[in-house]
C-alpha positions in Angstrom: 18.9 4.0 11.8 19.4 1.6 9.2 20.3 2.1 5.5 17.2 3.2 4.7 16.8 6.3 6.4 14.6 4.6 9.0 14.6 3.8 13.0 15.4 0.2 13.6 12.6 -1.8 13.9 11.8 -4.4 16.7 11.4 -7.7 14.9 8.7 -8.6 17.0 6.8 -5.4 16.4 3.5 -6.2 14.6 2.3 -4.6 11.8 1.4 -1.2 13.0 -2.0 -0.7 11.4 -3.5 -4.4 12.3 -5.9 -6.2 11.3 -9.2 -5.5 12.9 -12.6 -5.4 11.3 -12.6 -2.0 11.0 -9.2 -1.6 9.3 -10.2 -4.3 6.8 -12.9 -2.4 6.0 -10.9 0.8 5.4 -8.4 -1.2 3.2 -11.7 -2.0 1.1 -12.8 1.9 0.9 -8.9 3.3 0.5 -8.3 0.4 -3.0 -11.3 2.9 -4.1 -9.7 5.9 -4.2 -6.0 4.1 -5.6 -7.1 1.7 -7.5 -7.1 3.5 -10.5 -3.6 4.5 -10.1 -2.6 0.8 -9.5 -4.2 -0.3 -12.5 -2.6 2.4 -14.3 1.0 1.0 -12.6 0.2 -2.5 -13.5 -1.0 -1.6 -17.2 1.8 0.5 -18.2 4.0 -2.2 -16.8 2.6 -5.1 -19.6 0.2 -6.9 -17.0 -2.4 -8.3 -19.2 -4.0 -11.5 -20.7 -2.9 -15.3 -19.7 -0.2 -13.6 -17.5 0.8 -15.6 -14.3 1.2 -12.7 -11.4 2.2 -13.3 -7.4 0.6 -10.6 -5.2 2.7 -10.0 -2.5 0.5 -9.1 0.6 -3.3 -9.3 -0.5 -4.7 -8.0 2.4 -8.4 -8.3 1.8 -7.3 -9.0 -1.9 -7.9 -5.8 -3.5 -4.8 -6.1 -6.0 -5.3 -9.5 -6.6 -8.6 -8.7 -8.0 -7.7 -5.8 -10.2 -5.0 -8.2 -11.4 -7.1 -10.6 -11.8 -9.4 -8.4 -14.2 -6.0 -7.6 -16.4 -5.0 -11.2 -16.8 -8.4 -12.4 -17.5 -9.6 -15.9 -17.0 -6.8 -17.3 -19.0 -4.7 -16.0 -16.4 -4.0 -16.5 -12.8 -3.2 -14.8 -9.9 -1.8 -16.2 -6.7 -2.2 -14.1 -3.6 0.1 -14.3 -0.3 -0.3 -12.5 3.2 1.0 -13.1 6.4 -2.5 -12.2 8.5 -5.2 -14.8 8.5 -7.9 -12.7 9.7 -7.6 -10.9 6.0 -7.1 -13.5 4.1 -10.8 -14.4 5.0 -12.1 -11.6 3.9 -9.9 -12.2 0.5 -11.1 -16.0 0.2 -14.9 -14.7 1.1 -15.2 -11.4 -1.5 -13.6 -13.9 -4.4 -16.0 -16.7 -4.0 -18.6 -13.6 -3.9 -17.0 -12.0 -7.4 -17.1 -15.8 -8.6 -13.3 -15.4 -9.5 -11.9 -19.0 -10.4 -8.6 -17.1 -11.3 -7.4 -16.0 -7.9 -6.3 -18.1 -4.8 -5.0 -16.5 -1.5 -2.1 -18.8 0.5 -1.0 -18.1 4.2 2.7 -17.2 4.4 5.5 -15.3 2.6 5.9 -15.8 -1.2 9.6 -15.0 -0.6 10.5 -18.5 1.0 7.5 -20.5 -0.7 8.6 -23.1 -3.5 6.8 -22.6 -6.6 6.1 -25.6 -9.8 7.1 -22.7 -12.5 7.8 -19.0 -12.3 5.2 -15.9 -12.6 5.4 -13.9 -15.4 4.7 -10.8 -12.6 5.3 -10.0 -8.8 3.1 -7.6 -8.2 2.4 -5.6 -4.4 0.7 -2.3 -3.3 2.1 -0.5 0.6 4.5 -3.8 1.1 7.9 -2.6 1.0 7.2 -0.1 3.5 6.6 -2.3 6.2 9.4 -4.6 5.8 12.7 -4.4 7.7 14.7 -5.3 4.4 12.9 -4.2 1.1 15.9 -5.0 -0.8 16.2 -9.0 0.2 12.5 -9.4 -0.3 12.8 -7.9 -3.9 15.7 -10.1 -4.4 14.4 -13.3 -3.3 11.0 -12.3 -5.2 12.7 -11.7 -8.2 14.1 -15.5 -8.5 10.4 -16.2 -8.6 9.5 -14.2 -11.7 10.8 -15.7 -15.9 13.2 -13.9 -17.3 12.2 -11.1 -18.6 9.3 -11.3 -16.5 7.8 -7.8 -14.6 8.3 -6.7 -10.9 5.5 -3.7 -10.0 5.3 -1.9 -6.8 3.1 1.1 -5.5 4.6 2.6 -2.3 3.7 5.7 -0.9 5.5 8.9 0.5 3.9 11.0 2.7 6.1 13.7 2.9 3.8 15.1 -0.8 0.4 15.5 1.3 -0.7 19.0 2.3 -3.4 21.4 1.3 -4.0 25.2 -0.2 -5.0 27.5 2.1 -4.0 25.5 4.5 -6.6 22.6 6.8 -4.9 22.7 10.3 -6.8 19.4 11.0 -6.2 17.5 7.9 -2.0 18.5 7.7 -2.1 17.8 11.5 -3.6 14.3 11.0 -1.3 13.7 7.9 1.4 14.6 10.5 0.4 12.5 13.2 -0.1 9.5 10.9 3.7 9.8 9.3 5.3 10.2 12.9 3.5 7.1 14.5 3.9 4.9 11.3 8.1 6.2 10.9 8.2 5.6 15.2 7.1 1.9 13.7 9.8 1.5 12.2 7.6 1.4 8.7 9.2 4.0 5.6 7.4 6.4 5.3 8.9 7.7 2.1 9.4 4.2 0.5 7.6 5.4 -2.8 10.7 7.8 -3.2 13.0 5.0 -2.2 12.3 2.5 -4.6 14.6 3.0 -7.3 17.4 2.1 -4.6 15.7 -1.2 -3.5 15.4 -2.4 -7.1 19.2 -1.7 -8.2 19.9 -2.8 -4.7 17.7 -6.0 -5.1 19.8 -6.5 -8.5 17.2 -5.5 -10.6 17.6 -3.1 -13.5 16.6 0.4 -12.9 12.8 1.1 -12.6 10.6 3.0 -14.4 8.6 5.2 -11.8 5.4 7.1 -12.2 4.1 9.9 -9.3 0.2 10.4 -9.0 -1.4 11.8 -5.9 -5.4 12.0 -5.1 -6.0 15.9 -5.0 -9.7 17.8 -4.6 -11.7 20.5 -2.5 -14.9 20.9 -1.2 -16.9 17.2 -1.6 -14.1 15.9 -4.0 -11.8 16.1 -1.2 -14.0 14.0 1.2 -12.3 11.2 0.3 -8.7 12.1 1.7 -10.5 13.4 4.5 -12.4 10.0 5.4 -9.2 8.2 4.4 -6.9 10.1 6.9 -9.7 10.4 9.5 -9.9 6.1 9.3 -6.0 5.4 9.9 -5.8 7.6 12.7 -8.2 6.6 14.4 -6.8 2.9 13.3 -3.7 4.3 14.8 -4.7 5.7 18.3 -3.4 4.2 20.6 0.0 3.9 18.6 -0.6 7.9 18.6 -0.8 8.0 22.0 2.1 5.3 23.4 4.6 7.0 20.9 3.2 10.6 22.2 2.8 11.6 18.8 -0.6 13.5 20.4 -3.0 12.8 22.8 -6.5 11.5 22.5 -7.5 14.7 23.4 -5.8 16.5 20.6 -7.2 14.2 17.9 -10.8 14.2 19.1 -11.5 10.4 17.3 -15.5 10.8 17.7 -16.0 14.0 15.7 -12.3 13.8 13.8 -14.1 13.5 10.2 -16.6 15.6 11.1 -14.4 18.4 12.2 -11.6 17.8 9.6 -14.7 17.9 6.6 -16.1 21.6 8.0 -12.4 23.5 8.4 -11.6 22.2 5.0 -15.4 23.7 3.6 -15.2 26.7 5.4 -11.5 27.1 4.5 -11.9 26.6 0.9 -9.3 24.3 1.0 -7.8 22.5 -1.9 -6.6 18.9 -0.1 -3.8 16.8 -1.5 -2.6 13.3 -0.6 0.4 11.5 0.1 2.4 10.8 -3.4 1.5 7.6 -4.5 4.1 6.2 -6.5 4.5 3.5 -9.1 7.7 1.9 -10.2 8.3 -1.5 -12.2 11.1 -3.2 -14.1 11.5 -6.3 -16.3 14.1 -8.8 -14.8 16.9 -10.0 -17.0 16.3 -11.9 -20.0 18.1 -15.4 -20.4 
């Protein structure tokens, strides 16, 4: 175990969830349902007009649009992943937006030399993949002005459940937080933020806890969403023996997982998405 809490990762492990079309695609339809908390992060944290904000891995460069929407076209946004494949789809849905604000670069903003510093760092489900949050934080904090802004939204999936209780739906939420923890990912990373940024040297964060709650057709949403990643997941599922493809059903998952919770009356909850963000030291 390290520090953290978590297994030690294999440093040649890939990143759990990959990058295939159809996870792409779900990253599009999941910035959906979050979005709104991010750009309530990002606004209470002073992103807004002419800033200059690093995203730390776009993905298909959901937060480097909503970003690019609070700095407006005075501002600019620079985007970094590590995965080609999304960084396509990125470069393609921001020449289809028009956005002459946001560029996407290969690699990891940690180690890449920059002209002048952001005024923001900005990242959404990072820290919980990497092997040490706390030396990315630090070495993206040297990137960022005094008194310049450093905003995460991490996740911990210990808060999802539901009321009366969806067998399917807290089994899949289950089955999703063993494989990704057997990954050597945090699962609870939202929770342990405040200890990366004082860790990081960074002043103590302020930290915000929503989560994405509903029943009946408002809660088809968590039910698509957890239906996507573990079927994204499957053969992770299976490998780790987390369940069998038996158990999960993939075909009729949604399906199945939509009628318990009708028939159930159940009242679905999410993972706790959580915000936190501090101001780096002024000079």
């Amino acid at each position: 175990m390290d520090v953290n809490g978590r297994r030690d990762a294999d440093p040649a492990q890939p990143y759990v969830l990959g990058h295939s079309e159809r996870e792409l695609a779900r990253l599009a339809e999941q910035a959906e349902l979050v979005g709104p908390i991010t750009r309530r992060l990002f606004q209470e944290a002073g992103i807004g007009l002419g800033m200059r904000v690093l995203d730390v891995g776009s993905g298909v460069g959901d937060v480097a649009f909503l970003a690019s929407e609070l700095v407006g076209a005075s501002g600019e946004v620079i985007g970094f992943d590590l995965a080609p494949a999304a960084l396509l789809v990125a470069r393609k849905r921001a020449a289809e937006r028009s956005l002459g604000n946001v560029a996407f670069h290969d690699g990891n903003p940690a180690d890449a030399a920059f002209d002048r510093p952001f005024d923001a760092i900005v990242g959404r489900y990072v820290l919980m993949f990497q092997s040490d949050p706390v030396t990315l934080l630090r070495k993206l904090a040297a990137h960022v002005r005094p008194g310049g802004v450093v905003a995460f939204h991490e996740i911990d999936w210990e808060g999802a459940r539901s009321m009366p209780p969806a067998p399917l739906y807290d089994a899949s939420c289950g089955w999703i937080m063993e494989t990704v923890r057997r990954s050597g990912a945090a699962t609870r990373m939202g929770m342990m933020m405040r200890g990366a940024f004082l860790a990081a040297g960074l002043p103590a964060p302020t930290m915000r806890l929503e989560a994405i709650i509903g029943g009946g057709p408002d809660g088809a949403g968590l039910v698509r969403l957890n239906s996507e990643i573990v079927i994204t997941l499957l053969s992770e599922i299976e490998s780790f023996g987390v369940a069998t493809p038996a158990e999960v059903g993939s075909q009729t998952l949604e399906t199945r997982m939509a009628r318990e919770v009708a028939d159930r009356g159940s009242v679905l909850t999410g993972r706790s998405e959580i915000g936190a963000w501090s101001r780096t030291a002024s000079s």
